[in-house]
N, C-alpha and C positions, 0 to 999 in steps of 0.2 A: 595596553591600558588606555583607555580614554581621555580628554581633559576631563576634570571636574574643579566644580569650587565647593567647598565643606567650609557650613557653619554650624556649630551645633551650639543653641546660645544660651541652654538652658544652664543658669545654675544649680548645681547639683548640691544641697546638704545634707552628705550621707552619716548616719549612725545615730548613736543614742540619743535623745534630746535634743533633738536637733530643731524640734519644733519652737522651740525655744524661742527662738531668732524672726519666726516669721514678723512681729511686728514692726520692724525696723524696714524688712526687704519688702513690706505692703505701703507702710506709709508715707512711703517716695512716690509714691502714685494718687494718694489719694487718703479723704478719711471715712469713706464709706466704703466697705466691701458686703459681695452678695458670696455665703458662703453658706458652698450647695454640699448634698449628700444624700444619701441613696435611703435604706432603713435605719433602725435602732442599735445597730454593732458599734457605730461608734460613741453611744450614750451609753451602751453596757462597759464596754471594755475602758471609760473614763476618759478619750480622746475628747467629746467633743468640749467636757467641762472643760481642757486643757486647753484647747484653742480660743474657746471664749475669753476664758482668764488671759490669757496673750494678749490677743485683741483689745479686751479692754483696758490692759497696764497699758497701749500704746494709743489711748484714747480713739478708734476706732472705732466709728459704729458699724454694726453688722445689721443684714437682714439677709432672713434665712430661705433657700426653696428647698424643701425634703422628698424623699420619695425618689428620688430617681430610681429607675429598675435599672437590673439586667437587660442587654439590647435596649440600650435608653430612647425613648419613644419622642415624636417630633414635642408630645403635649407637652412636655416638660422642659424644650427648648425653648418653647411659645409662650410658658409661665415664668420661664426665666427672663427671656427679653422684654417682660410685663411688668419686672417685680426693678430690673434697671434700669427702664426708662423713669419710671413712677417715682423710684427715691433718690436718680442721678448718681448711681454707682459707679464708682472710681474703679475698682477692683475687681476680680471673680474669684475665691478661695473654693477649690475644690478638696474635699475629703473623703478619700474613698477611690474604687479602682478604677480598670479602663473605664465604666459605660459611665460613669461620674464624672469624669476629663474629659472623655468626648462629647457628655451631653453642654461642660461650661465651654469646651472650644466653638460648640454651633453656639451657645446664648452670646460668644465675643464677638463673632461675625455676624450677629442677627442684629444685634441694636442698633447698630447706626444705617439698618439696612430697611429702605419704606416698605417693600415688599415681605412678602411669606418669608422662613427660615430655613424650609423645604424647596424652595427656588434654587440654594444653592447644590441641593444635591439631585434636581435631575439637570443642574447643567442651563440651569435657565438665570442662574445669577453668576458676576461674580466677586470675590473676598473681596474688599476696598476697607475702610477704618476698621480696626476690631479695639475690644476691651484688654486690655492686658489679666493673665489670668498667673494663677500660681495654684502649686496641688500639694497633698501629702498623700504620700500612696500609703493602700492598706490593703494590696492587692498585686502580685506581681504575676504582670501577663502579658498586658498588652502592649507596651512600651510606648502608654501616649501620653505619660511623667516625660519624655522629652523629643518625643515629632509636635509637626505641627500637622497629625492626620485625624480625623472626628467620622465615627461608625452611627448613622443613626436610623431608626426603622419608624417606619408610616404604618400604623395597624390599619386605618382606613384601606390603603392599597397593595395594601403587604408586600410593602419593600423593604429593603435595607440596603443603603447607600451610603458611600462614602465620600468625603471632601476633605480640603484640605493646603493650607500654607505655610511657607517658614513664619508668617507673623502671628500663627497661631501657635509656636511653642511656646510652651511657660516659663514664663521669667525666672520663676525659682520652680522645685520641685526637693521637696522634704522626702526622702528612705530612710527610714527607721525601722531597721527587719522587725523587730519586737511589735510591731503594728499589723506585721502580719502572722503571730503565734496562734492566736487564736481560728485562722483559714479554714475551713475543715477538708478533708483530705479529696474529698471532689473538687473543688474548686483550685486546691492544692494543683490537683494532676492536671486538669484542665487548663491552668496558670499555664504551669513546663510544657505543656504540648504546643500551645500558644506559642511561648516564647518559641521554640524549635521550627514551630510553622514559619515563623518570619524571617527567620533565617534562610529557610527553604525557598523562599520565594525570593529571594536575594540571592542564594546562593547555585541555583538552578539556572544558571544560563549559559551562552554562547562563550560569552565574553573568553580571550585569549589575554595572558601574560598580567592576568589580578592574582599572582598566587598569594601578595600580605593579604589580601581581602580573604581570600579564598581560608588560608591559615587561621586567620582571628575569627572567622565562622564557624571552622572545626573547633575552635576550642570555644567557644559557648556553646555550640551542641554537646560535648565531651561535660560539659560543665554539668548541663541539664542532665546528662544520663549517671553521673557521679553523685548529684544531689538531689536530685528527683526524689529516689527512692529513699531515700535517709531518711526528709520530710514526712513520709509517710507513717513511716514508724517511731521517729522524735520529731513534732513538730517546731516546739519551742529550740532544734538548734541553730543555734545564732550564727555560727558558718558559715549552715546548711540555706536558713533565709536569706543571710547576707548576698550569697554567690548568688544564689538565683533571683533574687532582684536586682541585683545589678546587671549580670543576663540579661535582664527582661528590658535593659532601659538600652545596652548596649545592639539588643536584635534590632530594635528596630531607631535608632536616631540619625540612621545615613550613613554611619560609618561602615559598617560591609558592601554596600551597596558603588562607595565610591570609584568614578575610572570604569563602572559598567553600565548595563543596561538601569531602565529603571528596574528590574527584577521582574518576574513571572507574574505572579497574583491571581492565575486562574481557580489555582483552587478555594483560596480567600471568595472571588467572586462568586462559585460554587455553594460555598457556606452560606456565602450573606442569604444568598435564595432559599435555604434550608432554613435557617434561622429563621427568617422572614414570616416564614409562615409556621414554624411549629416551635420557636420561642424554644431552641436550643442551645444548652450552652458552648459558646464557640470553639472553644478549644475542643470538648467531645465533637462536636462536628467536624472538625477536622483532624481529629485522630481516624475517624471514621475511612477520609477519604481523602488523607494525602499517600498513606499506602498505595491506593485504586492509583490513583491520579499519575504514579512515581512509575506503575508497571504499562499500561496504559500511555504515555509518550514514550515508553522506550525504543529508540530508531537506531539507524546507525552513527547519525547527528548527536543523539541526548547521551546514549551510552555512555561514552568515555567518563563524561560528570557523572554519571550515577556509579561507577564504578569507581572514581578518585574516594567518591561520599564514601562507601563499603570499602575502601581500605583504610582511610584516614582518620575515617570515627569509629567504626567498630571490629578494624584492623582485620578485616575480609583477606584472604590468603590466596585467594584464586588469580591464574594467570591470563584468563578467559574474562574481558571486559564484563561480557552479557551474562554469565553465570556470577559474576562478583557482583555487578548490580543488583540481581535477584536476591541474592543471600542477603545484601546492603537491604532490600526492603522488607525482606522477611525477617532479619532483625528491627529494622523501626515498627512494624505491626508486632513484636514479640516484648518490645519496650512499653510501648503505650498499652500493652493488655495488662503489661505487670503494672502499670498504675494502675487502673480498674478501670482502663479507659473501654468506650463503646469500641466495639470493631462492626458493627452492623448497622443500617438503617432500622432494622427489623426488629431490633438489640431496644431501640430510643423508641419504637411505636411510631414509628414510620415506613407509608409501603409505597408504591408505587401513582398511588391517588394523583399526585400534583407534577410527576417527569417532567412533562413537557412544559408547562409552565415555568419550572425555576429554572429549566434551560431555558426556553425563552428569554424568561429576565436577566440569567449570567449574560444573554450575547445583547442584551436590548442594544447597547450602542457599539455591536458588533465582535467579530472574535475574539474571544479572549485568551492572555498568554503571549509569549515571546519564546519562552523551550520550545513549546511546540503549538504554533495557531489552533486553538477548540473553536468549532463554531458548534451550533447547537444539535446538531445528531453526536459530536463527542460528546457534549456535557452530559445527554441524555443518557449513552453508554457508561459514563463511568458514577452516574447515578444509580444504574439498572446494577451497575458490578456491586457497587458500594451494599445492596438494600442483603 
């Protein structure tokens, strides 16, 4: 095991009502907040009347940026570092899922930055003063209620890139499962793949003598495939949301990851190119092709981890490393199909048009991966496997 240092700084307040509380934990900071969110779910389901009501018992003024989409777009990065310079925003309240926290983690690093907001994601800027931000998830997926990691997409040059600091975690972060009863069951599945992905890519490596890491991996995967499916058929159980949003916050806040590599991410990098250009949802993209991706590195190096994965999660019986792996993948391609997940490019309406371009862009700043080095004839290949 490695050195490391682990901070994980976010406050977490998890369960009922918890929302409650936020104007006490915003107005240590400030009496302005810009509080952002995606469409009309949370004016339907009565969240946002609740947050304004907070807000204003803790005299706080608000102003609002709406509209953030799915793969949240740089525009609305660029409208948000418009709408806190303009009214000298203290604060950033996010409400709503990953692409809503990612989009106010770029508007924290954008403002006090002279340059574009898109500078810091080809690597042409980098983090110095951010906003302090806080969120209430309504969404459990991506787990960026407590990294400091921001996914965002240029439609102009169709990218999707990512950036990212510990001064971009949020101060606080509101779970209240009941916020995500309403999910509907794609978004549902696509969530649990998510979370699983990020595991995967933490959990795929080299690394010798992490077995607590290694263990508290398996049981959030074990979690995901326990309550995945329940979801689907009881949304509103409370459990069932509970365990898998916490999941969702645990895959990815550092803590698997500790005493090893940074983890893998090739297939992540894989996705964003996918996404990129045909505005996919992420998690279906990578049901698609963390299968491809699992069979496709298997060597005599990667084996032994993909066979630990196939006996430990879904108690694979084989005494044969490279046949337990296989079975280990053809179980996760049999899990993600029972959510109603894509298993096809071809599945999502997508063919072979753009190959070599989204390999390109996965290697633009060169190979990607640590399991096993992809440069761009692999990416190509296991996009051609995937369609």
């Amino acid at each position: 095991m490695k050195n490391f240092t682990y901070l994980a700084s976010t406050k977490i307040l998890f369960g009922k009502n918890r929302v409650e509380e936020i104007g006490n934990e915003i107005a240590a900071f400030g009496q302005t907040v810009l509080l952002a969110y995606g469409g009309g779910s949370i004016k339907k389901n009565g969240l946002y009347a609740k947050v304004l009501q907070v807000l204003e018992r803790s005299s706080i003024n608000v102003v609002e940026l709406s509209g953030i989409q799915p793969n949240p777009r740089i525009e609305s990065v660029r409208e948000g570092i418009r709408l806190c310079r303009e009214n000298k925003v203290d604060f950033i309240l996010g409400v709503g899922g990953g692409s809503v926290i990612d989009c106010i983690k770029a508007i924290s690093m954008g403002v006090h930055y002279d340059g574009d907001a898109w500078d810091f994601f080809i690597r042409k800027a980098k983090i110095g003063k951010v906003l302090p931000i806080g969120t209430i998830l309504t969404l459990a997926a991506t787990g960026s209620e407590m990294n400091g990691n921001t996914v965002i997409s240029n439609e102009e040059t169709l990218e999707k890139r990512a950036s990212g600091h510990d001064s971009l975690r949020p101060v606080f972060s509101v779970l209240d499962p009941t916020y995500t009863f309403t999910v509907n069951k794609w978004q549902t599945a696509a969530g649990v793949v998510d979370v699983m992905s990020h595991i995967f890519e933490q959990y795929f490596t080299l690394d010798a003598g992490t077995f607590v890491q290694d263990a508290m991996a398996e049981g959030i995967l074990k979690t995901c495939i326990k309550y995945g499916p329940i979801l689907l058929d009881d949304p509103e159980n409370y459990e069932a949301r509970a365990n898998i949003m916490w999941a969702s916050s645990l895959a990815l806040n550092g803590l698997t990851v500790t005493g090893k590599m940074y983890g893998d991410w090739a297939t992540h990098g894989i996705e964003h190119e996918v996404s990129a250009i045909y505005d996919l949802t992420h998690g279906a993209g990578l049901s698609i092709l963390f299968p491809v991706w699992m069979k496709y590195v298997i060597s005599d190096r990667t084996v032994p981890k993909l066979a630990q994965y196939a006996r430990n999660v879904w108690g694979v019986g084989h005494m044969d490393d490279h046949e337990a792996a296989l079975e280990g993948i053809d179980k996760t391609r049999a899990f993600f199909t029972s959510l109603k997940m894509p298993t096809t490019l071809n599945e999502v309406n997508i063919d072979d048009k753009y190959i070599g371009q989204m390999a390109e862009g996965a290697c633009k700043f060169g190979p990607i991966g640590v399991f096993q080095k992809l440069g761009k004839v692999d990416v190509e290949a296991i996009l051609s496997q995937s369609l």
